[in-house]
N, C-alpha and C positions, 0 to 999 in steps of 0.2 A: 400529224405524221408526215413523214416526207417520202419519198420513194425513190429510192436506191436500189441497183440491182436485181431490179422485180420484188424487193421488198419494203413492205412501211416501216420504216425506221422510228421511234419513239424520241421524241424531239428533246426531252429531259433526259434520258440513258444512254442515249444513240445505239440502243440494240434494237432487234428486230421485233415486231411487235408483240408476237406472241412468244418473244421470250425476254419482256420486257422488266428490269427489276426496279421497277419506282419502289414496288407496294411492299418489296421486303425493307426498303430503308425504315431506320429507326433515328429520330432525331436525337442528335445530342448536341448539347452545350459543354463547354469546354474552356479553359482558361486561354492558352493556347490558341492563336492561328493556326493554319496546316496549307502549306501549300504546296500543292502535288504536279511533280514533273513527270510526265508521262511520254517515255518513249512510243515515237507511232507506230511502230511495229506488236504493242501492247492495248490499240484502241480497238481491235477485233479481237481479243485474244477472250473467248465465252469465259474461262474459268477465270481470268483476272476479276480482284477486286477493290482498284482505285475508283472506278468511279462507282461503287456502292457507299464505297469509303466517303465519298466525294457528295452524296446524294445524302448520305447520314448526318455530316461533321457542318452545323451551321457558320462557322468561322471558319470555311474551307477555298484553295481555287483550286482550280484543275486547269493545268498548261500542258499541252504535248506538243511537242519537237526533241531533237538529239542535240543542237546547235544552236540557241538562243542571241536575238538579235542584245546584244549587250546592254542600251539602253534598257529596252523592256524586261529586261531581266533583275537588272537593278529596279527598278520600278518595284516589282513582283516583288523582292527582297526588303524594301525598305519604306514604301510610299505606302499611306494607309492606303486600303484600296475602295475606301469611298470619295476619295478625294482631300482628305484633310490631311495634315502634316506627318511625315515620317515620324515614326516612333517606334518601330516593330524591332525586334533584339529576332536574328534569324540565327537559325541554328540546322545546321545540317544532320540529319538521321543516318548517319554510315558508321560502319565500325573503323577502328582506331589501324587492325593491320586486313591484306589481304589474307582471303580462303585460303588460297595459293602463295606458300611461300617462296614461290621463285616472281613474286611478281614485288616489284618495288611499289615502297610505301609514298603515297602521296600527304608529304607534311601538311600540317592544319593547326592554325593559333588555339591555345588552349582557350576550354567553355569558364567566363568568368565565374566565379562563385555566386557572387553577387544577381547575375540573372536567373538561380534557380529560384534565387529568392522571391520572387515576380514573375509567375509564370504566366499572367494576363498580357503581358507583354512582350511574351515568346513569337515567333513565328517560325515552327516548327516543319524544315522544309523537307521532303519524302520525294526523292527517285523510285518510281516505279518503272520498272527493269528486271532484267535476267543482272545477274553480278556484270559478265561482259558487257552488256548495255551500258549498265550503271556508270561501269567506270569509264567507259569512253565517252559520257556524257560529263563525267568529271572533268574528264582531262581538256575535255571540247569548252570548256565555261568555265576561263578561269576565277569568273567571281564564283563560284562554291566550292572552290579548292580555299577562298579566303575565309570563308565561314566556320567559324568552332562547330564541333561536332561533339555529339550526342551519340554514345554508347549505349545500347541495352546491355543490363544486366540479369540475371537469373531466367534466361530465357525457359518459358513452358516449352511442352511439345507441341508442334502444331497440329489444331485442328481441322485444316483444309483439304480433310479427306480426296478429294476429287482432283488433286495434284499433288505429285511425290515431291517431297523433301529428297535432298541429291546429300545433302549435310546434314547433321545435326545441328539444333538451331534456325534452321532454314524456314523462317516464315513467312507468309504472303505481306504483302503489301500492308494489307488492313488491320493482320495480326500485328505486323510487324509496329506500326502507327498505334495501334491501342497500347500496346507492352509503351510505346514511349509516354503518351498523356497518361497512363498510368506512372510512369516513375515519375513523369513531373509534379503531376496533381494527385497524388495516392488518396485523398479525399472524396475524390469525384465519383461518387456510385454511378453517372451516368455511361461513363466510358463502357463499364459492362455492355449496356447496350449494343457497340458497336460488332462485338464476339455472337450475340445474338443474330443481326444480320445477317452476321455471315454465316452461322450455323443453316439459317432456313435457306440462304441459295446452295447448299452444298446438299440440304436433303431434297431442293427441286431437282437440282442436276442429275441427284443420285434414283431420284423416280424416272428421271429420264433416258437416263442412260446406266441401268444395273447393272452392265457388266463392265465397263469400262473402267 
């Protein structure tokens, strides 16, 4: 543990220690990469769940900044990240228009047919952000305005009782990341897992804090 702010910090979660959530992650295998761009204004935020997300999904990374050094970002996109040759087919998780129809549409090459075919060789990229976040993160790196995008369909209601949905559709992060490994890999019974994590942080918070 480290000590930050008068508190031990949990060196795997970066939360504090007694509100540490290793022991809710559930592993899963996944076809799929996932690499997660984490606004830093979201690496304190208790209810967020990227990095549970991040602690469950064994083909995962977790990056935070708003402004990505361009090298290293292409790197992140495209270079296996044990060191062996590029091969990753990256695909952005945003939707096609904005929430707000007064806000212009950021164009994006169409998602080949051919890669849904192959979803071992996905790398399935996730901004974790407010929508505002997100898209100034877009707009901030222009390599993932080049990336095809990946639409959810048939969205559920969310489950993440302990944060209000502002829209309909409006899911967390980690919801939001399952709903995608499920449209790609619809075989995968482990993906369920990840809806399970998040259920047990959302009934710790809610023993913690019952009226909020």
């Amino acid at each position: 543990m480290n000590a930050a702010a008068g508190r031990a910090l949990c060196t795997r979660c970066a939360r504090p220690q007694r509100n540490c959530i290793c022991a809710l992650a559930q592993r899963v295998d996944c076809g799929p990469q996932v690499l997660i761009l984490q606004h830093p204004l979201e690496v304190n935020e208790a209810k967020g769940t990227a990095r549970l997300l991040h602690l469950c999904l064994a083909r995962s990374r977790l990056e935070i900044g708003e402004q990505f050094d361009a090298q290293s970002l292409e790197n992140w996109l495209t270079q296996d990240w044990h060191g062996g040759p590029g091969t990753a087919r990256s695909v952005l998780l945003y939707p096609e228009s904005a929430p707000d129809p007064a806000l212009p549409l950021i164009p994006a090459p169409p998602l080949p047919e051919e890669w849904l075919q192959a979803p071992e060789r996905l790398r399935l990229v996730v901004i974790d952000g407010t929508w505002r976040k997100s898209r100034k993160m877009l707009y901030l790196n222009p390599l993932l305005q080049q990336l095809p995008r990946l639409t959810l369909h048939d969205l559920p209601a969310s489950r993440y009782a302990i944060r209000r949905a502002h829209r309909p559709g409006q899911l967390s992060t980690l919801e939001a990341t399952a709903c995608a490994l499920a449209q790609l890999a619809p075989d995968n019974q482990q993906i369920d897992q990840l809806l399970l994590a998040m259920d047990a942080l959302v009934r710790r918070e809610q023993q913690w804090r019952p009226q909020a």
